[in-house]
C-alpha positions in Angstrom: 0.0 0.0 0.0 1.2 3.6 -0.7 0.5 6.6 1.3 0.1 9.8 -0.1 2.2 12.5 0.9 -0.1 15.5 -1.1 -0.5 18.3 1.4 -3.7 18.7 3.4 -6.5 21.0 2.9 -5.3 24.3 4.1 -8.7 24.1 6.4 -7.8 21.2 8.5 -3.6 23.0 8.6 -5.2 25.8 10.8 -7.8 23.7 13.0 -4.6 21.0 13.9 -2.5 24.4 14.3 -5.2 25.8 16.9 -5.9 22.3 19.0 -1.9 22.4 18.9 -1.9 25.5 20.5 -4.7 24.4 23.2 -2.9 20.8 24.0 0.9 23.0 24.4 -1.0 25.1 27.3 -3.4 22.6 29.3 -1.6 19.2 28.4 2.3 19.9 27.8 3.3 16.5 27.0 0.4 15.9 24.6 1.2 19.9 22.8 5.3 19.2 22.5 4.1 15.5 20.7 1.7 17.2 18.2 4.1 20.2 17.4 6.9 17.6 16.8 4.4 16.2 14.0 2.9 19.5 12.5 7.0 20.0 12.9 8.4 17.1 10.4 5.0 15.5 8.9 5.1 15.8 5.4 1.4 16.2 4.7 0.6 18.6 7.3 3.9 20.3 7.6 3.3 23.7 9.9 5.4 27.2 10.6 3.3 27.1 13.5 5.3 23.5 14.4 8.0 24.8 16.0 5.8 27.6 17.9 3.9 25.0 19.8 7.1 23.1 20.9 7.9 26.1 22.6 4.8 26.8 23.9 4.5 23.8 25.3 7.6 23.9 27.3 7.1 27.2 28.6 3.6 25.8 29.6 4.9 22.7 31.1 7.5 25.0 33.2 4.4 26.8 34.3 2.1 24.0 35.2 5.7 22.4 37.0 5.6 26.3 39.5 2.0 26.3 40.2 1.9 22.8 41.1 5.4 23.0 43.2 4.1 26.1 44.8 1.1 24.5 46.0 -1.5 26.1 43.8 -3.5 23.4 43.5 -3.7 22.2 47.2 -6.6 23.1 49.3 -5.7 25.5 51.7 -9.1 24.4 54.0 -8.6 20.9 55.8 -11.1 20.5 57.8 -13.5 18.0 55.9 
């Protein structure tokens, strides 16, 4: 079987582009993986790759502060 490498509709480009940029802030790991695609896959080869790889270590450096800094903790403990 061959795969086509033709590039992808310039529509679906731009919605993988924005759920890149949503997964690099709210899910890190899951935003650096689909930047590294957009990054290097022939059919839906982004500028925007390389963006969301940085976005998504800068978000994963700020989910690491809040959650070191005890952001998420409950600050009540009396159940």
């Amino acid at each position: 079987m061959k795969r086509s490498s033709s590039p992808a509709d310039p529509v679906v480009i731009t919605r993988l582009v924005v759920v890149g940029y949503i997964l690099a802030i709210s899910l890190p790991p899951l935003g650096f993986g689909f930047g590294i695609v957009l990054t290097f896959a022939r059919s839906v080869r982004s500028k925007h790759g390389p963006w969301i790889v940085l976005a998504s270590i800068v978000g994963g450096v700020i989910w690491a502060v809040l959650i070191s800094g005890g952001a998420l903790t409950a600050s009540n403990q009396s159940y």
